[in-house]
PDB file of N, CA, C, O and CB in Angstrom:
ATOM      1  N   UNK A   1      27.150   8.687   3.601  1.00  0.00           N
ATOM      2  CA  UNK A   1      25.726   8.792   3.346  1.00  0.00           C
ATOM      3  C   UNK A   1      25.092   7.404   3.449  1.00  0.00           C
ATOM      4  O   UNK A   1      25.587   6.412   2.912  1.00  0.00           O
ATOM      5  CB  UNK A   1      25.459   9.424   1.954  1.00  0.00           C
ATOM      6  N   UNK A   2      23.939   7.393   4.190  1.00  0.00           N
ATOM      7  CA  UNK A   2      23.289   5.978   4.543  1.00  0.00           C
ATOM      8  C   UNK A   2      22.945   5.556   3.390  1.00  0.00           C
ATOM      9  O   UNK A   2      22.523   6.506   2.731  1.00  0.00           O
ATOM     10  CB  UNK A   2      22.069   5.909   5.490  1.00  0.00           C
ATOM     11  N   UNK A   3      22.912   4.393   2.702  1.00  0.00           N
ATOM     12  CA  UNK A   3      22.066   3.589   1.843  1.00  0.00           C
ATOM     13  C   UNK A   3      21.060   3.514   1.635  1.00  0.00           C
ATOM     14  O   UNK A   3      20.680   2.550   2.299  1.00  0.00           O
ATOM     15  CB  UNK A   3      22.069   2.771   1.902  1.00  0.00           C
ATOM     16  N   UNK A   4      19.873   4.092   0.861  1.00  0.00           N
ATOM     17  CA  UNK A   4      18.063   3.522   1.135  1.00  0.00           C
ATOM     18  C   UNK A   4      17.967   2.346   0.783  1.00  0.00           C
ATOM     19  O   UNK A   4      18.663   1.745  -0.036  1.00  0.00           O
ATOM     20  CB  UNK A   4      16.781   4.221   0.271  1.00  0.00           C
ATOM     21  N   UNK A   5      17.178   2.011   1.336  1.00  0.00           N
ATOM     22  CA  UNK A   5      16.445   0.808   1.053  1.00  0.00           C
ATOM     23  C   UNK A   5      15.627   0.334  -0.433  1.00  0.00           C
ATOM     24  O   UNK A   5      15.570  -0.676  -1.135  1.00  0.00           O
ATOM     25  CB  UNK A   5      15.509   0.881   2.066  1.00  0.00           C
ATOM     26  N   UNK A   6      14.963   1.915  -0.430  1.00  0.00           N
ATOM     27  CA  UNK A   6      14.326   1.832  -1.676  1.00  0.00           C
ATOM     28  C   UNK A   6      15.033   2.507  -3.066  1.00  0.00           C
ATOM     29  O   UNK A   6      16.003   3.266  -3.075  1.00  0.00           O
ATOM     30  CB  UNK A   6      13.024   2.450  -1.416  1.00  0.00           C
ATOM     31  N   UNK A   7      14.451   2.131  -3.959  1.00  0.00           N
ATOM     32  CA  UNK A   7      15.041   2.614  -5.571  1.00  0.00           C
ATOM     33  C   UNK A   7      14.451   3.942  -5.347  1.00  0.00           C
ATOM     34  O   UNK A   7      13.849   4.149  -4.293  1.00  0.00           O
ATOM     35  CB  UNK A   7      14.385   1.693  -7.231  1.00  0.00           C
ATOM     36  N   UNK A   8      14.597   5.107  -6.479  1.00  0.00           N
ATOM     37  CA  UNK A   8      13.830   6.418  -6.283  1.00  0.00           C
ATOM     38  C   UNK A   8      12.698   6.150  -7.403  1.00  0.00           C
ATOM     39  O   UNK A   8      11.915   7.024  -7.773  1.00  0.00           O
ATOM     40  CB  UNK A   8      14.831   7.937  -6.551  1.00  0.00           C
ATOM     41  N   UNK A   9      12.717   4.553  -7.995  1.00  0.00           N
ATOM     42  CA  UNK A   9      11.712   4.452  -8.907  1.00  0.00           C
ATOM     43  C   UNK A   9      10.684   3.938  -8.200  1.00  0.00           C
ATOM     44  O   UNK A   9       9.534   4.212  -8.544  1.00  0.00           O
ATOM     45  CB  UNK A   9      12.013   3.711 -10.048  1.00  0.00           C
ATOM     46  N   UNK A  10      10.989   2.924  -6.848  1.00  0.00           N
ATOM     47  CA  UNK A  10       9.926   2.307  -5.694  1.00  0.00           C
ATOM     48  C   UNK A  10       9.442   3.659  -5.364  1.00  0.00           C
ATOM     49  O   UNK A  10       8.339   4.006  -5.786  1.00  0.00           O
ATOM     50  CB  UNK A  10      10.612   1.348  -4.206  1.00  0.00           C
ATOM     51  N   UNK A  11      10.322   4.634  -4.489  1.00  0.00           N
ATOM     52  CA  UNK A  11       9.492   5.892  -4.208  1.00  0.00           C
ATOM     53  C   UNK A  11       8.519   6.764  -4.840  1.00  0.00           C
ATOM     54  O   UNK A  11       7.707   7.605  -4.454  1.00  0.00           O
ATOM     55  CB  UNK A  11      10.153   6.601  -3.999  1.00  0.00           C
ATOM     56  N   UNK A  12       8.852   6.317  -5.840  1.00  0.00           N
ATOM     57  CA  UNK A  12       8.124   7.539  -6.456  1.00  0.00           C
ATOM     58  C   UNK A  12       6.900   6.544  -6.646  1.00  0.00           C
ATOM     59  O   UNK A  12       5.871   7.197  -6.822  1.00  0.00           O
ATOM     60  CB  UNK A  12       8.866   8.411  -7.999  1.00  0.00           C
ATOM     61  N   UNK A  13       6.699   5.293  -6.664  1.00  0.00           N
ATOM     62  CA  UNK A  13       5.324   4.187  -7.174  1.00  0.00           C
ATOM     63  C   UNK A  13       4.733   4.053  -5.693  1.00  0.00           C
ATOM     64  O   UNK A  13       3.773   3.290  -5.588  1.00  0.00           O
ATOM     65  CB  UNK A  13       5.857   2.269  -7.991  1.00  0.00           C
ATOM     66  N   UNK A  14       5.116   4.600  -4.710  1.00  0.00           N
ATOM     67  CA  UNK A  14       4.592   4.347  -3.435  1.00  0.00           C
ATOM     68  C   UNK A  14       3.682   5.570  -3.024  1.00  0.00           C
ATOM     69  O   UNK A  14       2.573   5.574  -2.489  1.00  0.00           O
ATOM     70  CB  UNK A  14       5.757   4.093  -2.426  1.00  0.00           C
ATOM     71  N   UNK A  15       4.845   7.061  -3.620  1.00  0.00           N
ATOM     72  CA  UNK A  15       4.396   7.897  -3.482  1.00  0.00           C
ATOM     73  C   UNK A  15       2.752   8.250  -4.198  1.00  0.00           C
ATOM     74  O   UNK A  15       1.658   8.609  -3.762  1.00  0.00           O
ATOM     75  CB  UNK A  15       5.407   8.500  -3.725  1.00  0.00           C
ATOM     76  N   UNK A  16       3.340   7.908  -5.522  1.00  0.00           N
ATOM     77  CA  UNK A  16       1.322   7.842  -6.094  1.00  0.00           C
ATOM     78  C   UNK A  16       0.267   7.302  -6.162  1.00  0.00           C
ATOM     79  O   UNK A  16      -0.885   7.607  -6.472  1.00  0.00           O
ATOM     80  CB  UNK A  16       0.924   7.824  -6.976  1.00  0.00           C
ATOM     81  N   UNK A  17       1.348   5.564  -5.485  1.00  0.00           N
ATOM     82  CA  UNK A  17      -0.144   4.502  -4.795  1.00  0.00           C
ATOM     83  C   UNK A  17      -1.345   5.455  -3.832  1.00  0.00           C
ATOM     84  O   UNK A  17      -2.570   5.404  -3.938  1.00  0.00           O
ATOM     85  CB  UNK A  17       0.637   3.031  -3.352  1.00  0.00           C
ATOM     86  N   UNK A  18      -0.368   6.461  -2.721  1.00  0.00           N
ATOM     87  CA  UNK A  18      -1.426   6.890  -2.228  1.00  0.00           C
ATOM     88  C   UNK A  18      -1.629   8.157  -2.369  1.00  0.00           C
ATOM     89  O   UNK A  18      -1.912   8.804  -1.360  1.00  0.00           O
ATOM     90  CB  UNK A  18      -1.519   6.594  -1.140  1.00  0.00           C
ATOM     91  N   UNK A  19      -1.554   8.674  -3.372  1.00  0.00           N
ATOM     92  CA  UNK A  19      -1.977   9.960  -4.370  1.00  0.00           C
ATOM     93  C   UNK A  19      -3.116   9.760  -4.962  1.00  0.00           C
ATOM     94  O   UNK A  19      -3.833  10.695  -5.317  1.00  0.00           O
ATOM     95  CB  UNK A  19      -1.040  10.283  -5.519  1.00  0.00           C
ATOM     96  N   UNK A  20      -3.433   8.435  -5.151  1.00  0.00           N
ATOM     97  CA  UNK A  20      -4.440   8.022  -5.933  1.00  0.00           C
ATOM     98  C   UNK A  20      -5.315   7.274  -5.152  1.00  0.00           C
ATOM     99  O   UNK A  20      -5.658   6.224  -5.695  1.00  0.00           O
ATOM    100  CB  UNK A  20      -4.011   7.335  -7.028  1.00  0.00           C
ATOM    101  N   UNK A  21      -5.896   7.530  -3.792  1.00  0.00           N
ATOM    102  CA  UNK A  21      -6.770   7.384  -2.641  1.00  0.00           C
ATOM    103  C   UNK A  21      -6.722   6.142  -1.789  1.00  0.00           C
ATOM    104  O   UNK A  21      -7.605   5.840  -0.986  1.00  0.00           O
ATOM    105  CB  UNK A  21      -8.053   7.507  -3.085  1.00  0.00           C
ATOM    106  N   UNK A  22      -5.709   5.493  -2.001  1.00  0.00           N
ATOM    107  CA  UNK A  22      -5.393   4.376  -1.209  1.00  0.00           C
ATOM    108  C   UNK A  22      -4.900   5.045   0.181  1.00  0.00           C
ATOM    109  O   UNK A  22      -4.052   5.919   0.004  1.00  0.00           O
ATOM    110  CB  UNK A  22      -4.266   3.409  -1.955  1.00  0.00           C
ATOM    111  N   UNK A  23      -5.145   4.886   1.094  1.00  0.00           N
ATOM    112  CA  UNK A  23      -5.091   5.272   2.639  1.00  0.00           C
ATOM    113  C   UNK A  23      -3.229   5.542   3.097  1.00  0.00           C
ATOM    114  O   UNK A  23      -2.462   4.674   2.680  1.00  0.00           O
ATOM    115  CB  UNK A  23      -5.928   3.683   3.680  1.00  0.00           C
ATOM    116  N   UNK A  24      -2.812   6.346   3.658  1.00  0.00           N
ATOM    117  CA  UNK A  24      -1.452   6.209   4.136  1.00  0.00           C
ATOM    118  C   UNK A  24      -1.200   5.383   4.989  1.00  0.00           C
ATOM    119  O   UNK A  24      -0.152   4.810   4.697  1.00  0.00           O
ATOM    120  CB  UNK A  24      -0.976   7.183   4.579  1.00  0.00           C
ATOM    121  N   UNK A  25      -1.763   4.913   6.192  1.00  0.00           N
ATOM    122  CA  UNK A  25      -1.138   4.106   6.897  1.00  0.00           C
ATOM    123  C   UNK A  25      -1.683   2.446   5.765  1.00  0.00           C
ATOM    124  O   UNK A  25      -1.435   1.505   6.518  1.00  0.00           O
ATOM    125  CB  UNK A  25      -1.703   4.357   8.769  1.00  0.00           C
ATOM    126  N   UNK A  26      -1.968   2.152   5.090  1.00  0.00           N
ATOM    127  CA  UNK A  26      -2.679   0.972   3.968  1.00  0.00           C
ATOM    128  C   UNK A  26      -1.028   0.869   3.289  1.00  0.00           C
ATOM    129  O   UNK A  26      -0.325  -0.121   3.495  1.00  0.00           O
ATOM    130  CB  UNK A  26      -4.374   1.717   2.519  1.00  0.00           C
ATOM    131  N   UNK A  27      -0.652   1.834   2.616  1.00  0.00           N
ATOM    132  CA  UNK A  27       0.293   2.130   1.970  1.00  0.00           C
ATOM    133  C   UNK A  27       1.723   1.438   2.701  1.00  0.00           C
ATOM    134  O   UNK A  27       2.358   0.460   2.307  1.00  0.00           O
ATOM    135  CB  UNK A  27       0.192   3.613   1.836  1.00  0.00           C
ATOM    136  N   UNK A  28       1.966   2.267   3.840  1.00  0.00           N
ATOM    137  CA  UNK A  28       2.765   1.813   4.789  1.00  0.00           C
ATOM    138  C   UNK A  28       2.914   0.720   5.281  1.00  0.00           C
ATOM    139  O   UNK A  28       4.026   0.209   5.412  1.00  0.00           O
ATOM    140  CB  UNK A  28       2.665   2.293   5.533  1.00  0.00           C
ATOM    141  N   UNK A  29       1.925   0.218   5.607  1.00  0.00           N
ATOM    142  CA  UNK A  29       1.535  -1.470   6.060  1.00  0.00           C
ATOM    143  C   UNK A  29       2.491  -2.435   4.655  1.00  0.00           C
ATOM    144  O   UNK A  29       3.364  -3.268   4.897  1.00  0.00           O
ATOM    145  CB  UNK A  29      -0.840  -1.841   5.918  1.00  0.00           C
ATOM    146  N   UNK A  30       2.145  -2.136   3.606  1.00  0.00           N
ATOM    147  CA  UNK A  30       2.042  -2.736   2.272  1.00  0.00           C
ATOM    148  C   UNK A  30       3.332  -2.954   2.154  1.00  0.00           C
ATOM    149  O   UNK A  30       3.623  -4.137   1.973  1.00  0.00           O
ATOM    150  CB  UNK A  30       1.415  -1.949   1.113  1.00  0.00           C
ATOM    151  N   UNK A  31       4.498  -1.950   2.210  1.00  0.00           N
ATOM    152  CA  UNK A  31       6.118  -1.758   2.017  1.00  0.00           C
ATOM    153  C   UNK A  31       6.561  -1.983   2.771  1.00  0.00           C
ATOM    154  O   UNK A  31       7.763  -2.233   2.680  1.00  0.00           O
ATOM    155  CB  UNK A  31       6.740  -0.765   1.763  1.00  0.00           C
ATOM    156  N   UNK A  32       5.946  -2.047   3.951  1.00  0.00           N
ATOM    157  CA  UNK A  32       6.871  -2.122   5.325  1.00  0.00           C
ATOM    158  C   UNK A  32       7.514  -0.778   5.509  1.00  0.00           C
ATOM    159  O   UNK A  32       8.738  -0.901   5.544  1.00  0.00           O
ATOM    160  CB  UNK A  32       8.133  -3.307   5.253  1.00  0.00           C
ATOM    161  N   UNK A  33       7.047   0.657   5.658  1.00  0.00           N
ATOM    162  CA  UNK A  33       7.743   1.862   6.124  1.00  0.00           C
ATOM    163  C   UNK A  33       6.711   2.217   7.414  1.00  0.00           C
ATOM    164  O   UNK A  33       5.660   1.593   7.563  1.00  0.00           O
ATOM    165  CB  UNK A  33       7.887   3.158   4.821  1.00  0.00           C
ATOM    166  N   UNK A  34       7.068   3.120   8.181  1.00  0.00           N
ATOM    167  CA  UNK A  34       6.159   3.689   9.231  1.00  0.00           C
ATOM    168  C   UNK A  34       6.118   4.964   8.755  1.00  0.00           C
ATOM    169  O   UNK A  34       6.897   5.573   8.023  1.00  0.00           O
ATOM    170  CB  UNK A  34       6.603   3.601  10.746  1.00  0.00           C
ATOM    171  N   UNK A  35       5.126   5.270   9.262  1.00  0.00           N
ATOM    172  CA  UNK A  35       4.229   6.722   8.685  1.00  0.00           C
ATOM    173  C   UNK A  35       4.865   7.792   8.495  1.00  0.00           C
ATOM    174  O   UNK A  35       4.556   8.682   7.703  1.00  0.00           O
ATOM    175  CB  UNK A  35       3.176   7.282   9.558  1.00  0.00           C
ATOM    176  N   UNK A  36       6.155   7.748   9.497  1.00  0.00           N
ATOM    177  CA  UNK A  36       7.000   8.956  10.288  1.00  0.00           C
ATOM    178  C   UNK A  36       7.625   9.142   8.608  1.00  0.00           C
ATOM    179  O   UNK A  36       7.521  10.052   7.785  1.00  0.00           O
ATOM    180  CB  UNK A  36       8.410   8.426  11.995  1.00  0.00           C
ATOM    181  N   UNK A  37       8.159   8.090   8.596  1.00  0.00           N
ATOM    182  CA  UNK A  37       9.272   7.365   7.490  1.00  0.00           C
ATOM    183  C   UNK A  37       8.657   8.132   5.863  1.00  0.00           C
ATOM    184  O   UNK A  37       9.212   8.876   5.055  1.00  0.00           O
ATOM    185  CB  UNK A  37       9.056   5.089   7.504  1.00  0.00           C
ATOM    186  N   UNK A  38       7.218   7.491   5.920  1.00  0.00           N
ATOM    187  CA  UNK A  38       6.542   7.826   4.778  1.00  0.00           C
ATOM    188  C   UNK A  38       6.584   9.655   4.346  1.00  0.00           C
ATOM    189  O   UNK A  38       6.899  10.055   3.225  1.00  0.00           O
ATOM    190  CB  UNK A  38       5.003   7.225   5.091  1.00  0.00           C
ATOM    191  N   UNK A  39       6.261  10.410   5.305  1.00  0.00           N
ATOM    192  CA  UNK A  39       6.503  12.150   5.644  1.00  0.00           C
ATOM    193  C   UNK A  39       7.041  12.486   5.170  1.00  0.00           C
ATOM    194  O   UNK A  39       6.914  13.262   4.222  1.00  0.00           O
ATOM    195  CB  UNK A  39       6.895  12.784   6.591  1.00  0.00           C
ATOM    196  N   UNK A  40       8.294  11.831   5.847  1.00  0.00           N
ATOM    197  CA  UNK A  40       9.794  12.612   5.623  1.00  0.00           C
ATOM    198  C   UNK A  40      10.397  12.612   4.389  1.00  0.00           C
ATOM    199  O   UNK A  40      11.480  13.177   4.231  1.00  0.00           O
ATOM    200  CB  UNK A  40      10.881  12.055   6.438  1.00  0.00           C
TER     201      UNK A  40
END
């Protein structure tokens, strides 16, 4: 099984940065993920 990169505690603080109206590709830019990445 591949390694993530991120903690599931980063994910989940990324996930509600833009839950809470900050733009997705803004978000993405910010962490360094691509959009595809962000989706999935």
């Amino acid at each position: 099984m591949k390694r993530s990169r991120f903690t599931e505690e980063q994910i989940i603080a990324i996930l509600r940065e833009q839950e809470s109206g900050v733009k997705t590709a803004e978000v993405c830019r910010r962490h360094g993920i691509s959009s595809a990445t962000f989706y999935a």
